[in-house]
BAGUBA-44031 format. One record per residue (C-alpha): z, x, y; residue in three letters. Coordinates in steps of 0.5 Angstrom, whole numbers. Last residue first. Layout:
N
<r><z>Z</z><x>X</x><y>Y</y><vexti>ALA</vexti></r>
...
***
This chain:
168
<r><z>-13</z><x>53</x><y>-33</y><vexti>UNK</vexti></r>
<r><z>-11</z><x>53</x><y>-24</y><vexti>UNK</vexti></r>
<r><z>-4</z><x>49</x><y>-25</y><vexti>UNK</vexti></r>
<r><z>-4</z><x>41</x><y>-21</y><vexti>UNK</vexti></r>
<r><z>1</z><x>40</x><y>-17</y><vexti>UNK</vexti></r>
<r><z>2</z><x>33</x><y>-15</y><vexti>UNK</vexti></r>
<r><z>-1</z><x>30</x><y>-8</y><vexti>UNK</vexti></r>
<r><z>-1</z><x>23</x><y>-12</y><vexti>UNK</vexti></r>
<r><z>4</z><x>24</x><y>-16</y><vexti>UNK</vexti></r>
<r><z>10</z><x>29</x><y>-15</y><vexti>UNK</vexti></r>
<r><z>9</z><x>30</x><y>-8</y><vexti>UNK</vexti></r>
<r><z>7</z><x>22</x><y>-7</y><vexti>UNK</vexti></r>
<r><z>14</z><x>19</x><y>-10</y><vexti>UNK</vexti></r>
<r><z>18</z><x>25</x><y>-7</y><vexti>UNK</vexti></r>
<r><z>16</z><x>23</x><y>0</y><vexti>UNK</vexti></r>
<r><z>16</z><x>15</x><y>-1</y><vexti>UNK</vexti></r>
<r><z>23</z><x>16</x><y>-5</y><vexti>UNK</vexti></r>
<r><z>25</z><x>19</x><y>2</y><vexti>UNK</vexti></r>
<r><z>22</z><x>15</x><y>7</y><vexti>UNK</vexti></r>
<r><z>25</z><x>8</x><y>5</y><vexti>UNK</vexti></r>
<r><z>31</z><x>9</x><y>9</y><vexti>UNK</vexti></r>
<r><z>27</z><x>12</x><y>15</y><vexti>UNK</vexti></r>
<r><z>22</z><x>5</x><y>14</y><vexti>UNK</vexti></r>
<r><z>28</z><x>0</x><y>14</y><vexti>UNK</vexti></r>
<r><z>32</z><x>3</x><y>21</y><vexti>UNK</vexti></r>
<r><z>26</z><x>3</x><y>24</y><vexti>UNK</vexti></r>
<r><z>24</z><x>-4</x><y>22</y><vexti>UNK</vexti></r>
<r><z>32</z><x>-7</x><y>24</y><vexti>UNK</vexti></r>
<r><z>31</z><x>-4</x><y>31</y><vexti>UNK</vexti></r>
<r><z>24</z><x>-7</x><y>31</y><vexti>UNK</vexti></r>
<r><z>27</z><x>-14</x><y>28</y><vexti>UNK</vexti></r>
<r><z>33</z><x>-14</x><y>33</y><vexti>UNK</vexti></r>
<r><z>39</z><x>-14</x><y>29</y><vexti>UNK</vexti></r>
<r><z>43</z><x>-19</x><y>25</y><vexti>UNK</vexti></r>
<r><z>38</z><x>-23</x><y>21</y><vexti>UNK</vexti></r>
<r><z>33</z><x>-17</x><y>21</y><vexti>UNK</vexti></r>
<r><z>37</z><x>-13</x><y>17</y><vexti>UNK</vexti></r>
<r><z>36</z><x>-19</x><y>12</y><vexti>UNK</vexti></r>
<r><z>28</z><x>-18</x><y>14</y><vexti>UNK</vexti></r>
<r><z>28</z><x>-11</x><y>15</y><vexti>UNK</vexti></r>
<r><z>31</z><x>-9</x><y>9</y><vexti>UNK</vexti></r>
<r><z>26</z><x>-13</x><y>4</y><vexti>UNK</vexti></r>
<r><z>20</z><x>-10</x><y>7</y><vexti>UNK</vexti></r>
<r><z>22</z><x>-3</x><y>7</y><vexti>UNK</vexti></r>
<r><z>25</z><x>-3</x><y>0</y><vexti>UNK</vexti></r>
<r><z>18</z><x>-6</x><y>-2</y><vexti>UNK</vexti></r>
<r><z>14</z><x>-1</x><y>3</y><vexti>UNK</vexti></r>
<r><z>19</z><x>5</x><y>0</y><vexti>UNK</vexti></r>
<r><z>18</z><x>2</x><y>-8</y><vexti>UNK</vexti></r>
<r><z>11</z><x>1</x><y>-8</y><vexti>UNK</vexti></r>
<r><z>9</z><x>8</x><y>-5</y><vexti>UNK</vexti></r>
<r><z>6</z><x>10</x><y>-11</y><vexti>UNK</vexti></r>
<r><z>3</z><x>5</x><y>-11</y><vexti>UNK</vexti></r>
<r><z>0</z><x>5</x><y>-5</y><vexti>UNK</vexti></r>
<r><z>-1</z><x>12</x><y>-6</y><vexti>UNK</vexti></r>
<r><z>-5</z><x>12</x><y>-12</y><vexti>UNK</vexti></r>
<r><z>-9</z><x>6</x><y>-10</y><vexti>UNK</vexti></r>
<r><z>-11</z><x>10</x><y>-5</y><vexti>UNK</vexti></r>
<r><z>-13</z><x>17</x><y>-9</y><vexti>UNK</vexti></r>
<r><z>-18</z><x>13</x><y>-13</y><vexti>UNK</vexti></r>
<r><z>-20</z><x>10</x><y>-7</y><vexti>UNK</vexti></r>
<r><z>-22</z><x>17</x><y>-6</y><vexti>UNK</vexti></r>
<r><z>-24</z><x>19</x><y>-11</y><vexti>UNK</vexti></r>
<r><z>-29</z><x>12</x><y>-11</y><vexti>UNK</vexti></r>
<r><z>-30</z><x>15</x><y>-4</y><vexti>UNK</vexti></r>
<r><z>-33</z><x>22</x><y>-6</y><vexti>UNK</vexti></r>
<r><z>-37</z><x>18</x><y>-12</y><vexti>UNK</vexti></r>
<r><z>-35</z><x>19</x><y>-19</y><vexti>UNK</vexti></r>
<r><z>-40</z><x>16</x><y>-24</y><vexti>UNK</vexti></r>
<r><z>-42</z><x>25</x><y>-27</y><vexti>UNK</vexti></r>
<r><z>-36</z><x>28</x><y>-25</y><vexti>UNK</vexti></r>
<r><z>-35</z><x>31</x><y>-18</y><vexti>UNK</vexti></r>
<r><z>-38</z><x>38</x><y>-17</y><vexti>UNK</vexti></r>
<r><z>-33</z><x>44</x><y>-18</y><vexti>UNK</vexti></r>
<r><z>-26</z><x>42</x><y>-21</y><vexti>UNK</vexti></r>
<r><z>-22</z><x>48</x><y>-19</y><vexti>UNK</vexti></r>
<r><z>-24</z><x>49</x><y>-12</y><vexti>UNK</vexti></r>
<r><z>-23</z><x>41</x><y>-11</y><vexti>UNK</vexti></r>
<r><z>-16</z><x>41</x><y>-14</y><vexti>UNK</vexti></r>
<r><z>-14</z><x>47</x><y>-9</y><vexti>UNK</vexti></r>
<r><z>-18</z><x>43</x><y>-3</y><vexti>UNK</vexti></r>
<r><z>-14</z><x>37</x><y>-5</y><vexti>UNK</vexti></r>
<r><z>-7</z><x>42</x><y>-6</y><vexti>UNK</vexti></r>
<r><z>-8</z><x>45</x><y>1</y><vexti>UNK</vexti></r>
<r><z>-8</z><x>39</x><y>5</y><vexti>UNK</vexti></r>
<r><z>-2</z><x>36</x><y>2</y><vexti>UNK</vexti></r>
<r><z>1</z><x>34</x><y>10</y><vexti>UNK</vexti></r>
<r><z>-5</z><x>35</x><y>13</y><vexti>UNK</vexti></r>
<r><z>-11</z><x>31</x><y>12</y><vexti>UNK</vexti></r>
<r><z>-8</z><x>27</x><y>6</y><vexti>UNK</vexti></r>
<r><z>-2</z><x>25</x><y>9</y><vexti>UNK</vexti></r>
<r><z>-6</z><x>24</x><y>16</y><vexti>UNK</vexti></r>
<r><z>-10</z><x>19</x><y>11</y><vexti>UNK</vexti></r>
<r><z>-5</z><x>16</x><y>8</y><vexti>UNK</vexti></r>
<r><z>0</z><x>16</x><y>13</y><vexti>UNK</vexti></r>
<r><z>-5</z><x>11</x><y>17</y><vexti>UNK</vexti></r>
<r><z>-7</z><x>6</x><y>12</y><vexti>UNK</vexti></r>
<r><z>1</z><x>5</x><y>9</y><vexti>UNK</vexti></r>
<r><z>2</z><x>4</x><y>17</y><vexti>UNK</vexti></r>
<r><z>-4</z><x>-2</x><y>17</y><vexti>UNK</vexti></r>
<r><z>-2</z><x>-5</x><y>11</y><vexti>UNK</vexti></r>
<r><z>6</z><x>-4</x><y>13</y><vexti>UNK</vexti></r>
<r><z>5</z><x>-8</x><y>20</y><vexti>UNK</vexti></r>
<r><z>0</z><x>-12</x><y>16</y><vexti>UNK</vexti></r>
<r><z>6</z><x>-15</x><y>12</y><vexti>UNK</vexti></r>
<r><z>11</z><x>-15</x><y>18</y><vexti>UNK</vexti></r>
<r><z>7</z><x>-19</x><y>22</y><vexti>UNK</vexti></r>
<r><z>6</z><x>-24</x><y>16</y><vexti>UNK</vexti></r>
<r><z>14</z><x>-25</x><y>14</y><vexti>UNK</vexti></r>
<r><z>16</z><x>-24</x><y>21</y><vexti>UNK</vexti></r>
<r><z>12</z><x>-31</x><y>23</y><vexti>UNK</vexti></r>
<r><z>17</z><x>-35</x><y>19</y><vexti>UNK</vexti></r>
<r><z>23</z><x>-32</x><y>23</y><vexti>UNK</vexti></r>
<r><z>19</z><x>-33</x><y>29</y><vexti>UNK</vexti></r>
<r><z>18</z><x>-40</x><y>28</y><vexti>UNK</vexti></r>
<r><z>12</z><x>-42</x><y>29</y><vexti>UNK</vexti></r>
<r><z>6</z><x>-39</x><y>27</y><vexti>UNK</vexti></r>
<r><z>1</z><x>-40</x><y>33</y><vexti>UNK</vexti></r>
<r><z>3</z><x>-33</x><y>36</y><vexti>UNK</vexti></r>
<r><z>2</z><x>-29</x><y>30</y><vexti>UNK</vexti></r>
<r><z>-3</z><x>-25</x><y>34</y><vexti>UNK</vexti></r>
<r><z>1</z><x>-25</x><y>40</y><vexti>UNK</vexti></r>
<r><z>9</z><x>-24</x><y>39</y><vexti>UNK</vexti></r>
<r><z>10</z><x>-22</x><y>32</y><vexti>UNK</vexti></r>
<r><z>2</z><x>-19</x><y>31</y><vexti>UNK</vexti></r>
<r><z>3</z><x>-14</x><y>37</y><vexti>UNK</vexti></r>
<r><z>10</z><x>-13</x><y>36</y><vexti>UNK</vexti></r>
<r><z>9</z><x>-11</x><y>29</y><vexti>UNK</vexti></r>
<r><z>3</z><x>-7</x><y>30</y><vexti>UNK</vexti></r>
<r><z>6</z><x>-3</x><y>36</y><vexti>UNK</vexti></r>
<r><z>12</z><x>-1</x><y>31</y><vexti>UNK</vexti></r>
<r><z>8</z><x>0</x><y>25</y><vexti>UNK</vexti></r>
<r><z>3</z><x>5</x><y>28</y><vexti>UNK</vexti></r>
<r><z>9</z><x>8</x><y>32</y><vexti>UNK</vexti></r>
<r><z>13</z><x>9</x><y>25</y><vexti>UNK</vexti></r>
<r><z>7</z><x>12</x><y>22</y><vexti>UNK</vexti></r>
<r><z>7</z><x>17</x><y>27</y><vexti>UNK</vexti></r>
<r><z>14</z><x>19</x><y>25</y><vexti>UNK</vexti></r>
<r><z>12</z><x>18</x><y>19</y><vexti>UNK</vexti></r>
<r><z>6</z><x>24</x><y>19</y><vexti>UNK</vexti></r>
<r><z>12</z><x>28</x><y>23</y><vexti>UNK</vexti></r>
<r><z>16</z><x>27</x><y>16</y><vexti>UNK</vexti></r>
<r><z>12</z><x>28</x><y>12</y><vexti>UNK</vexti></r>
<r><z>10</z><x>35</x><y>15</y><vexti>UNK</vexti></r>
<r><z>17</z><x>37</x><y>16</y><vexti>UNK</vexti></r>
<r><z>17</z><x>35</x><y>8</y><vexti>UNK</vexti></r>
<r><z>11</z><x>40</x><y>7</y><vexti>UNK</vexti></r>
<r><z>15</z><x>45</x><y>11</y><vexti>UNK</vexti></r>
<r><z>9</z><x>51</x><y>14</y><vexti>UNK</vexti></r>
<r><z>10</z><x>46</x><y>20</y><vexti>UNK</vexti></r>
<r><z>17</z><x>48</x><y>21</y><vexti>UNK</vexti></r>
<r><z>14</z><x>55</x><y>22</y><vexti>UNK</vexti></r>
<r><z>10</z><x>53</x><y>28</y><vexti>UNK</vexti></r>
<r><z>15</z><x>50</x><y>31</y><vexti>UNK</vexti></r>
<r><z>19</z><x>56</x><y>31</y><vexti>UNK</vexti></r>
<r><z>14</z><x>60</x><y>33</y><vexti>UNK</vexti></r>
<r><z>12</z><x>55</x><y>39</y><vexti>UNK</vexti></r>
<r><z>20</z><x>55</x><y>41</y><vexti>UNK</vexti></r>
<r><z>20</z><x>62</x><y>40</y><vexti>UNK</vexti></r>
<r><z>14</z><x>63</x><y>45</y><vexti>UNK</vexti></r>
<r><z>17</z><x>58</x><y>51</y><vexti>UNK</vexti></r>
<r><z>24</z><x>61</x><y>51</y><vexti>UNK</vexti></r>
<r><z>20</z><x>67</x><y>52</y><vexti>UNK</vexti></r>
<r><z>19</z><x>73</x><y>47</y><vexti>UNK</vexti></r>
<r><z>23</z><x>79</x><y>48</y><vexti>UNK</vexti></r>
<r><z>20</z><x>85</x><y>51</y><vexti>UNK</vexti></r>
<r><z>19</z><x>91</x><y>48</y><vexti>UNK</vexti></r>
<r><z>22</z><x>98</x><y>50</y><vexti>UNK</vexti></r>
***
């Protein structure tokens, strides 16, 4: 008779399966991403922005590099892992880079895709924290902000940036 699997194999199977989900994926790259944002934030609104007066006037700066550095961070994991199988198909199917095009203007190409494809998330994250933010700690106002925002961010990115592209 074989035995059951423990408690602690079904969980690792199960997470293993979880990650085979590219917008359970995202959203551990988010939940990264979230962590980036939130240290950065605090970071920037309590030390580095310190000599900016009023705190509502600093918010505006530390929220800013707070988002620029998350955006940075997410773009990378994303690219990584969460769509990693489609770059590795699209530079099956192109060979070498094309004649001008450096591995870094593609990826700064890929980039500014991202960041723009992400322009209406890190807008509707920005403007959710600061009104949110009129009644609600500024962290808490943050998070509740970027859980809003993933899901355009999420749709934006799989169907552009990271699209898929048909072999020819």
């Amino acid at each position: 008779m074989a035995s059951q699997p423990s408690l602690q194999q079904r969980l690792y199977l199960l997470i293993e399966w979880l990650k085979s989900f590219r917008y359970v994926k995202f959203g551990l790259v988010g939940a990264s991403g979230t962590v980036v944002n939130t240290l950065v934030l605090f970071i920037a609104q309590e030390y580095l922005f310190a000599a900016i007066g009023a705190p509502r006037n600093r918010l505006y700066a530390s929220l800013a590099l707070a988002i620029a550095v998350a955006t940075i961070n997410n773009f990378t994991w994303n690219r990584l892992w969460t769509w990693a199988d489609r770059l590795r198909q699209a530079a099956a199917q192109a060979g070498p880079h094309p004649p001008g095009r450096s591995g870094t203007g593609l990826l700064l190409g890929q980039f500014g895709r991202y960041a723009l494809a992400s322009w209406f998330g890190i807008a509707l994250q920005y403007g959710l924290t600061l009104w949110l933010s009129h009644s609600l700690h500024y962290l808490l106002a943050n998070v509740i902000a970027i859980v809003l925002a993933s899901v355009s961010n999420f749709l934006a990115n799989d169907r552009w940036t990271f699209r898929h592209r048909p072999t020819k």
